[in-house]
C-alpha positions, 0 to 999 in steps of 0.5 A: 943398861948394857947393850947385850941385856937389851933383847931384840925381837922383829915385832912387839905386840903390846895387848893379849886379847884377840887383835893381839893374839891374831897378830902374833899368830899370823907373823909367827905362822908366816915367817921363817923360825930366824925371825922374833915375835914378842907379844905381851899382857899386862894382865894374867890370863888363866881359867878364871878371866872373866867370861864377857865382853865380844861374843859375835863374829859375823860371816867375814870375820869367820871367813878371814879366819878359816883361811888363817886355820882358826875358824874350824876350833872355833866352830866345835865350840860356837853358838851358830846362830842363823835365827833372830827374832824381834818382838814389839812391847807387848811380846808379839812377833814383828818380823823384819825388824831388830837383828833381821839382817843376819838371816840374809847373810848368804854368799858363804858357807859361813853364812852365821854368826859364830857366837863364842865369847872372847874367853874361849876364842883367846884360848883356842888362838894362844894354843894356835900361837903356842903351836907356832913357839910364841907364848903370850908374855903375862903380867907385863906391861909398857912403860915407855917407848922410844923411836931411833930416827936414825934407824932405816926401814926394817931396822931395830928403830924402836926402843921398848921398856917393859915391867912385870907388874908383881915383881917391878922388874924392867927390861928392854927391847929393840925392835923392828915395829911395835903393835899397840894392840892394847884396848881403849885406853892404849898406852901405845896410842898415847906414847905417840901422842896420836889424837883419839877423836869423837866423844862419849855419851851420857848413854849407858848399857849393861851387859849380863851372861848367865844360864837362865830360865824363861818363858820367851817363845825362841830363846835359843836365838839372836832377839831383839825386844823393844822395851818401853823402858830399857831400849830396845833390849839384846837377848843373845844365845851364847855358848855352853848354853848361857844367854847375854841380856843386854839393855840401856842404862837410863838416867832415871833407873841410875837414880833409883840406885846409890850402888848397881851391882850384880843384883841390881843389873840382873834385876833391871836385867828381869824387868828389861825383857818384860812381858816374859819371865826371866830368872838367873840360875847362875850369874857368869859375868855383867858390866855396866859402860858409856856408849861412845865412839872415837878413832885414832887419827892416825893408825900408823907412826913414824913407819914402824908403830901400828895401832889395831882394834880398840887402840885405834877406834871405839864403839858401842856394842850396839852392831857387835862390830868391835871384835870384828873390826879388829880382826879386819884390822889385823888380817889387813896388816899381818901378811903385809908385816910379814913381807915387808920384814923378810924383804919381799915387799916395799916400806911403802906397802905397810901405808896402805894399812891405814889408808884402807882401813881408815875409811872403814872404821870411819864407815862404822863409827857413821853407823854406830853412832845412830844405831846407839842412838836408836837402841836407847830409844833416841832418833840419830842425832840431826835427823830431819825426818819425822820427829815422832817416828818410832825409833825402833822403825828407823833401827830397822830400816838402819841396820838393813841398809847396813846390813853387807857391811856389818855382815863384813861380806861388803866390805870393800878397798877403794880402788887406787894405784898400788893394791887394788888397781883397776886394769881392765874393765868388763871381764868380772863383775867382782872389782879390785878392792872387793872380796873375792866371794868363796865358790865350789870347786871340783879337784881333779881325777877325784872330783872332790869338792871344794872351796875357792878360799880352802885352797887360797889360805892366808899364807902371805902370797898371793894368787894369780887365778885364771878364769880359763872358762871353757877351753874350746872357746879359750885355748888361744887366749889360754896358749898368748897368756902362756907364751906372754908371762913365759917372758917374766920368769921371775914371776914363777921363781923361789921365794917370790910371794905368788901361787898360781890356780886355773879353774875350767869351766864345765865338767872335769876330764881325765887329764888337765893336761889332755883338756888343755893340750899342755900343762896348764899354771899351777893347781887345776880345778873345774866349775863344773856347773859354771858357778864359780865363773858366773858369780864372778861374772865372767865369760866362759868364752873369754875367760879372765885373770883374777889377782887375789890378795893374801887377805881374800881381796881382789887386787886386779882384774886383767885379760885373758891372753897376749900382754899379760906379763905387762899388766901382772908386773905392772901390778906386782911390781908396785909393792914386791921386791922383784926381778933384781931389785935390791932387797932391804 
């Protein structure tokens, strides 16, 4: 093929499902218009995809959302569950145990499940992604992949071929990094020979949505029911008023059936929830699958090719974990792409993907695999405890202690030399690696409230946020960090991926500029009951500097004062293209 037939595009996202279309949407929100971004489907999306599979995003998920601006569309249209519900085989309420964890999800405005099912979310993301010129490119599927080792960083390394799956047609790319966003069976995954490690089970469950009638006492909520002979069983209230009714597949109820249809499972569905009444007034969706859990042994090759979602790793639904990992996948990646590609940032940042999400997956896949076990009324495999312990009890006790991180709220980055350095020790209890937890705060002249993270959208750039505590106490630190970060103008130049927010402790005056004797860095905003400096865990006498990832993590906590230029280039510059460095 002709060199000028060959289309060229920045990135190349292989999957339309939400981790694709998320991807998509960052890049093509972040980055100037000169830049490319492709994403394609190789299976035609319309109003007649099938209603099923994710459903839940839980409260981190949401929150990394709003500050993409997509959370509020999802909203107007969610199922916002706050109850759950778990009733023992006779039908009688036992309190604590099941989906219990959600009713503690707190320290968010968020503090919910947002239940809408994957059909409404992709909509709302391709009308996000459109918005921003990028269509999704459907039916069109990869057929082959080829790496150029003679390309450096940020050049066109990879060589894609495409084919539309009606017409057979084949074209060709050359792009900067490709994105396997492609599910389970990721041909991404298996184009770059990337191991796709763990095993499935004989387990089997079944999943069926529908409008229904019944007698369950709180049906309108997150249930668990702990059936003697279904597993512990999922009632889950969805959207535009359906319900999902989720239970194991047992090897003897297989047998009792030469085919499992839509009949059979919404009848195994009926018998699942016993003792209530069940009856379907419309079947909306139902699959039946093996419960398994597998991870990708690497989610990055050849420094130009990711993995994200179910490319790189797989689970069972039993912590409705899928859609969620996926999403922190692509949040961790999408800002880092998008400054290394316009040069801002160093190749090397684009390692520190796998190497934070990794260990999380692997955290996840340690859950999953006894939670799956319990929800099919099996204790976790090399369990040392009682052997006759009711399964059931133990999923409680499982899914407490996983409780922050299947919430997403606790999910965390080890500390380490680049992103979440640790500088400074004793000025917040919030550490490098952690979220930044979201407070309220007031603007000034209007004292309108508002969110930490509403001012802090994911944009690509990062926010130095100075804990000024109260200026009666501060204003010396205040005036040494002034004079010490006057010496590194770069920090404050065009172009460099940094925003700058000082909070005051107490209530506001008429004038930041009066309260603070000069102008204070960047936006202003008051804490004015302290609570946002509290949970931060610092002291308004001393005050702090919090650097916040584009992401919404902290990545370095440092003093207040003298030799702050010292510690902020010492952070930037480990991953920013700064203060004259050549650009790519």
């Amino acid at each position: 093929m002709s060199t000028e037939a060959i289309e060229h595009v920045d990135v190349l996202i292989v999957g339309g499902g939400p981790v694709g279309l998320v991807t998509a949407y960052q890049l093509a929100r972040n980055l100037p218009s000169s830049y490319k971004v492709k994403i394609i489907e190789k299976h035609s999306k319309s109003a007649q995809d099938n209603y099923g599979r994710a459903i839940t995003l839980f409260p981190r998920s949401s929150e990394m959302l709003d500050q993409l601006g997509l959370a509020d569309e999802l909203a107007q249209q969610c199922f916002a569950c706050r109850s759950t519900v778990n009733y023992d085989k006779n039908g009688n309420e036992f309190p604590g145990r099941g989906w219990s964890f959600m009713e503690n999800m707190k320290d968010t405005k968020w503090d919910f499940a947002l239940v809408l099912r994957q059909k409404y979310q992709e909509e709302i993301f391709r009308q996000a992604l459109r918005r921003h010129g990028v269509e999704l490119d459907a039916p069109y599927a990869l057929t082959a992949v080829e790496i150029l080792d003679n390309v450096g960083p940020n050049g066109y390394k990879v060589v894609a071929t495409i084919e539309h799956r009606n017409t057979k047609v084949k074209s060709a790319m050359k792009c900067k990094y490709l994105v396997g966003a492609d599910g389970g069976k990721s041909f991404v995954r298996r184009a770059m020979n990337i191991p796709f490690d763990g095993s499935s089970s004989e387990d089997k469950w079944v999943r069926v949505d529908g409008i229904i009638e019944t007698d369950l006492p709180k049906p309108r909520t997150y249930c668990a029911i702990e059936s003697p002979t279904h597993g512990n069983v999922l009632w889950a209230a969805l959207d535009h008023g359906a319900t999902r009714i989720g239970y194991a597949f047992t090897a003897e109820r297989q047998k009792a059936y030469k085919e499992f249809n839509e009949e059979a499972a919404v009848k195994e569905a009926i018998a699942s929830v016993k003792p209530f009444s069940l009856s379907f007034k419309q079947v909306d969706w139902w699959t039946i699958y093996v419960v398994g859990q597998r991870i990708a042994r690497s989610f990055l090759a050849k420094d130009c090719v990711f993995l994200a979602g179910d490319a790189c790793h797989t689970h069972s639904s039993g912590a409705a974990q899928g859609m969620n990992t996926g999403m922190h996948d692509v949040v961790n990646l999408g800002w880092k792409l998008s400054l290394v590609l316009q040069g801002l940032a160093k190749p090397d940042l684009l390692h520190t993907y796998e190497a934070e999400r990794l260990p999380n997956v692997q955290r996840l896949i340690n859950y999953d695999k006894d939670i799956s076990r319990l929800m099919t009324m099996q204790l976790p495999e090399g369990w040392t405890g009682d052997p006759n312990a009711d399964p059931n009890e133990i999923l409680g006790v499982v899914m407490a202690e996983a409780a922050t991180f299947s919430s997403g709220l606790g999910i965390y980055y080890e500390p380490d030399s680049m992103l979440n350095l640790s500088q400074s020790f004793g000025l917040a209890s919030v550490q490098p690696g952690q979220r930044a937890p979201d407070v309220p705060l007031q603007k000034p002249a209007t004292f309108e409230v508002t969110r930490l993270q509403t001012e802090t959208p994911n944009v690509a750039q990062f926010y130095v946020v100075l804990f000024a505590g109260d200026v009666a106490a501060t204003k010396p630190a205040l005036a040494a960090f002034s004079d010490s970060v006057a010496t590194k103008q770069w920090l404050f130049e065009s172009g460099v991926p940094i925003s700058w927010i000082s909070i005051f402790s107490g209530p506001g005056g008429p004038s930041a500029y009066e309260t603070l004797g000069g102008m204070p860095f960047g936006r202003v905003f008051y804490d004015e009951t302290h609570v946002a400096h509290e949970r931060y865990g610092v002291d308004i006498k001393k005050g702090a500097v919090l650097v916040l990832r584009p992401d919404g993590w902290v990545g370095t906590v440092l003093m207040l004062g003298a030799g702050a230029d010292v510690a902020l280039e010492k952070y930037f510059k480990k991953f920013l293209v700064v203060g004259g460095e050549a650009k790519l």
